[in-house]
C-alpha positions in Angstrom: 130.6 44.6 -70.1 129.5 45.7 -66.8 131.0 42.7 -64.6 134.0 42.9 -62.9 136.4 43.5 -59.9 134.7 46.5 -58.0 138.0 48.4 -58.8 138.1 48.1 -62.7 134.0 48.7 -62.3 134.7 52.0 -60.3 137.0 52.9 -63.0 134.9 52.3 -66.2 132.2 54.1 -64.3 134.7 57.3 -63.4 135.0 57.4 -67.0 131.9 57.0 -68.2 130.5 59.6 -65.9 133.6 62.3 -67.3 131.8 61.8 -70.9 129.8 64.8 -70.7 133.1 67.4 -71.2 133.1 66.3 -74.9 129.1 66.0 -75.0 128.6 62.5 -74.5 126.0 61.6 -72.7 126.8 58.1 -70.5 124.6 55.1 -70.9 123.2 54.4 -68.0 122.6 51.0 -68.6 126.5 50.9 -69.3 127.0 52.1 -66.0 128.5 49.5 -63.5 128.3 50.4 -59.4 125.0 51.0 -57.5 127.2 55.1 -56.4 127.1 55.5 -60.4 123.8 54.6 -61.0 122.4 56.9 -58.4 120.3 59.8 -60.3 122.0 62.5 -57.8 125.7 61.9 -58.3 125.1 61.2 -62.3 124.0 65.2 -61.8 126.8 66.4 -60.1 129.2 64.5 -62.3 127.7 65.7 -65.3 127.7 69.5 -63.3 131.5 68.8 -62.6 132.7 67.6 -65.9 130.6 70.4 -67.7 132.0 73.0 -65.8 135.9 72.7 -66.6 136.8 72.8 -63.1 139.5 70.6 -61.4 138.4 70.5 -57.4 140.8 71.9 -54.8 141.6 68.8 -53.3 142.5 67.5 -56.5 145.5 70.6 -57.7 146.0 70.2 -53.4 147.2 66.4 -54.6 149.3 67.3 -57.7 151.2 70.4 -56.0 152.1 67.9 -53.8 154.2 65.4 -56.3 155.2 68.9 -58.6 156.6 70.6 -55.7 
């Protein structure tokens, strides 16, 4: 199931790429956009969602709607 609207692709992929916090590792056959695919960014999402970290701009987003 890798055909779709771009959006829902983008989403499956986002996901899919935030398997490694629970040691996971993504399929990359299962993996829907030519971004997602790239080698380089399937390191620094795996970096990212092994590190427990939420990015600044991120909290800078959800300060905003808290606050």
């Amino acid at each position: 199931m890798t055909e779709a609207d771009v959006t829902v692709q983008t989403c499956w992929d986002s996901d899919r790429l935030d398997l490694w916090r629970v040691g996971i590792h993504p399929r990359p056959d299962k993996l829907c956009t030519p971004a997602a695919i790239d080698r380089e960014l399937q390191r620094w999402a795996r970096e990212r969602s092994e590190s427990d970290r939420v990015p600044d701009f991120v909290t800078d987003e959800w300060l905003k709607e808290w606050v």
